[in-house]
C-alpha positions, 0 to 999 in steps of 0.5 A: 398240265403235268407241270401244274399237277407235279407242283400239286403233288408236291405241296400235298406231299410235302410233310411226308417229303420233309419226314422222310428227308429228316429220316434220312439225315438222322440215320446218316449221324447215326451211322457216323456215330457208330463209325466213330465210336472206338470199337471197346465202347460199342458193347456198352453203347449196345446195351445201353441202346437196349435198355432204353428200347426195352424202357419204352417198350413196357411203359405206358403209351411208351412205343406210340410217344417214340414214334410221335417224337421220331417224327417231329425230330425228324420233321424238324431235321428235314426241314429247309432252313432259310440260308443266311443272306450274304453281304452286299459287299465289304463293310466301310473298315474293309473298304477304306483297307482295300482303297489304300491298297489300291493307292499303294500299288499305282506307282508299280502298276501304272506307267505314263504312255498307258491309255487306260490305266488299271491302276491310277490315283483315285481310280476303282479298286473294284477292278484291280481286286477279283477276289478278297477276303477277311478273317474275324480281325478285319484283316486280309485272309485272301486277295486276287490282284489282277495287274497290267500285261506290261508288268515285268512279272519275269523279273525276280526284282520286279516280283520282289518289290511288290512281295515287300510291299503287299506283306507290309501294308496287309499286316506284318508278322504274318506268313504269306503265299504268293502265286504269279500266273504271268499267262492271266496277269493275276496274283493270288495272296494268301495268308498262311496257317503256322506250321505245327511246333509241338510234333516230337521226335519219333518213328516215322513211316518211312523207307529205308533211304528216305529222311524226314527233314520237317512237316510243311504245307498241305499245299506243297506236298503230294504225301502225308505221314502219321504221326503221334501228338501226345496220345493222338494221331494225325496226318501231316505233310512232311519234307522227305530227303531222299539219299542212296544210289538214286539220289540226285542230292545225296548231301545236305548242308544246313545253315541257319542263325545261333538257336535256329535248330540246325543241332536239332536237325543234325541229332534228328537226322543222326537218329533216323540214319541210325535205323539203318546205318553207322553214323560219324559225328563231328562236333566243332562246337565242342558244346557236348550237344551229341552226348547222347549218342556217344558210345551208341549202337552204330555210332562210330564215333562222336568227336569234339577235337581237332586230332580225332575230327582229323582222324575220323574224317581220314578214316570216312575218305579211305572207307569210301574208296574202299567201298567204291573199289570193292562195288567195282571188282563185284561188278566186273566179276558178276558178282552181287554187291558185298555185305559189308558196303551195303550199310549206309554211312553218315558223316554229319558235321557241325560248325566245321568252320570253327575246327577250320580255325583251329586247324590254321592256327596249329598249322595243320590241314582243314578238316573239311579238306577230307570230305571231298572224297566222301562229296564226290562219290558219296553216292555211289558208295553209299555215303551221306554227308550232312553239314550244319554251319551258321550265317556268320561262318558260311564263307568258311566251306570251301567250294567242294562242300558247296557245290556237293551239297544240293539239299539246302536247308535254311533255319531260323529268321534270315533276310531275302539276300540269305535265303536266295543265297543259301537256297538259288532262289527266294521263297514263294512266302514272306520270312518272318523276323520271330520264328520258333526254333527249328523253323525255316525253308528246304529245298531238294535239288532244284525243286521248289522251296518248302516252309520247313518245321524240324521236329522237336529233338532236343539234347535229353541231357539238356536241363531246359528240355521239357520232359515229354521231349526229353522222354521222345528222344530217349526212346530213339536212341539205340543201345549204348554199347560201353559206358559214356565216360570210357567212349568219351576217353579217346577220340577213335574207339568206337571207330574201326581199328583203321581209324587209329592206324591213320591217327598214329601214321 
């Protein structure tokens, strides 16, 4: 009885029911309306809400026609509309999609001695697929295989294979995810947005140890940081490098293909450091990618040949014993750590491999000998070295610049063999063979591996450079303190005066 008369009094109420439901909704996007109207256009939207309140209230019949029109709007808004039925299944283009996977994967996941085999030629696809999706193109969106528990899914090999072959049968040119749960015997594919290439660069909020390396995934990341597209605002997920004294990879080392980026990387990271520290640069290239910087507030020097590269790099090693010797006599006497080594300074180098060749050629020592000391104690003395080298020349680094820095960066397209190179282990995403420049993968000690987009920071001296980039750029660069032409005379003026007692010894 008090379940029939409950269903009679809600047939009765229904339409005050269905009113006060659409009420409900339109006083909902209204508030949303307000909250987000901009707070300079409240006052207008106000006076405007008035006038028509005040027009409706003097006209004829005016206030009893809004209340009949409130409730039919909201007799309409609170309505149940009917959901849309769902599909009985894959239509006969995703079917035929889904059979020819399945006949793909049966010599990976089928063996001989298995009594009931998951996967057999003209078998069911229905059990080895859980879950699939399709986007508007008819192409895979999403996929969950389940396969046998003899799979060796332990095996970097084995997950390989089947990696190579799901990215070509569900459609090459597209990124994907792979994620292997060994204890359910499942693999979740899934495909993959593009990452943001039109993110400048520009002030990010940061601390002050802390390096903005690229954006990545949502996925990969627990954190996110505004920044600035166009005259907009957003949140993206970055790749942040955390240097200092309590940085487990306090050096980095990014490798990548000829117009990969890597410059970019190198000029970004140039003019983030300069924030909050003294940068040494050393170009092997000699192509003038950091004129830029050249004569800058806190770049100690920008240096292109052989003689002040050698000097400058001189100059890092016995500035870093000089910071270590003076942080351990304040130690000792109890004292705080001097002002003078609390600065953080940046030794960033590009292409050392080619000042390498010129240095067997003059019979003269490699550059890259003198960075062992900066490598190894680095750290502790408040030094960072950054170094960019191509695929062609990484055998040129010798074992201490390899082994020293743990934060890997790979720009541009690279096979499976590169990137496990580079990085210690392959990537949880299918690499692409046409990407945009300044994209790639990071990894942070032994961490897990990101896909990477550097932000757009070109040389603003550079004609193919597009304005707003070219401006973005300009804006971060810090003072300059002499005139380009007279920082560019000599390899060591903006270096310390010790730069040139070692130069002349």
């Amino acid at each position: 009885m008090a379940r029939t008369a409950a269903d009679g009094a809600t047939d009765v109420l229904h339409p005050l029911i269905t009113i006060t439901r659409g009420l409900r909704r339109l006083a909902a996007a209204g508030r949303r309306k307000w909250t987000d109207t901009p707070k300079d256009r409240r006052g207008p939207l106000l006076f405007l809400v008035a006038a028509v309140v005040l027009v409706v209230v003097f006209i004829p019949y005016g206030p009893l026609l809004a209340i009949i029109t409130v409730m039919a709007a909201a007799a309409w808004k609170g309505r149940d509309p009917k959901q849309p039925e769902e599909p009985a299944g894959p239509d006969e283009s995703q079917v035929k999609r889904l059979s020819s996977l399945y006949e793909a994967l049966v010599p990976y996941f089928s063996v001989a001695e298995d009594p009931s085999p998951l996967y057999a030629h003209g078998g069911e696809w229905e059990k080895a697929f859980e879950t699939y999706d399709f986007d508007g193109d008819g192409r895979f969106d999403r996929l969950t295989i389940s396969y046998p528990a003899y799979f060796a899914d332990g095996e970097a090999e084995s997950r390989a294979r089947i990696e190579q072959l799901l990215g070509a049968k569900l459609g090459r040119g597209r990124e994907y995810h792979f994620a292997w749960d060994e204890e359910g015997n499942h693999l979740t594919v899934t495909v993959l947005a593009p990452l943001p290439t039109d993110i400048a660069a520009q002030r990010f909020v940061t601390a002050p140890a802390e390096t903005v390396l690229g954006f990545t995934d949502e996925t990969g990341v627990q954190r996110t940081l505004p920044v600035m597209d166009g005259e907009e605002q957003r949140d993206v997920p970055p790749v942040v490098w955390r240097t200092g004294v309590r940085s487990t990879e306090p050096h980095l080392l990014a490798v990548g293909q000829p117009g990969s980026g890597t410059t970019s990387l190198v000029r970004s990271i140039a003019l983030q450091a300069l924030q909050h520290g003294d940068v040494l640069i050393i170009e092997g290239s000699g192509t003038g990618d950091y004129a830029c910087l050249v004569g800058r507030d806190g770049v100690l020097a920008v240096e292109c040949g052989l003689a002040g590269a050698l000097a400058s790099l001189e100059w890092a090693a016995h500035e870093t014993e000089r910071r270590l010797i003076a942080a351990n006599r304040a130690r000792q006497a109890g004292h705080p750590t001097p002002d003078d080594i609390k600065r953080p300074l940046w030794i960033l180098l590009d292409r050392p491999s080619a000042l390498g060749h010129l240095a067997a050629a003059d019979g003269r020592k490699d550059p890259q000998s003198l960075l062992q000391v900066p490598l190894r104690h680095g750290r502790a003395a408040g030094v960072t070295v950054v170094v960019a080298e191509q695929f062609d020349s990484l055998d040129a680094l010798i074992e201490p610049v390899r082994q020293h820095t743990r934060a890997r960066v790979v720009l541009g397209p690279a096979t499976t063999e590169e990137l496990e190179d580079v990085l210690g282990v392959q990537p949880p995403t299918t690499p692409t063979s046409e990407v945009p420049p300044g994209r790639g993968y990071a990894r942070l000690g032994t961490g897990a591996v990101h896909r990477l987009q550097v932000p757009a920071t070109p040389d603003p001296y550079d004609d193919a450079t597009s304005e707003a980039h070219r401006q973005a750029v300009m804006a971060l660069l810090p003072k300059r303190l002499a005139p380009a032409e007279d920082a560019s005379d000599t390899a060591v003026e903006a270096v310390p005066d010790e730069a040139e007692a070692l130069a002349e010894r």
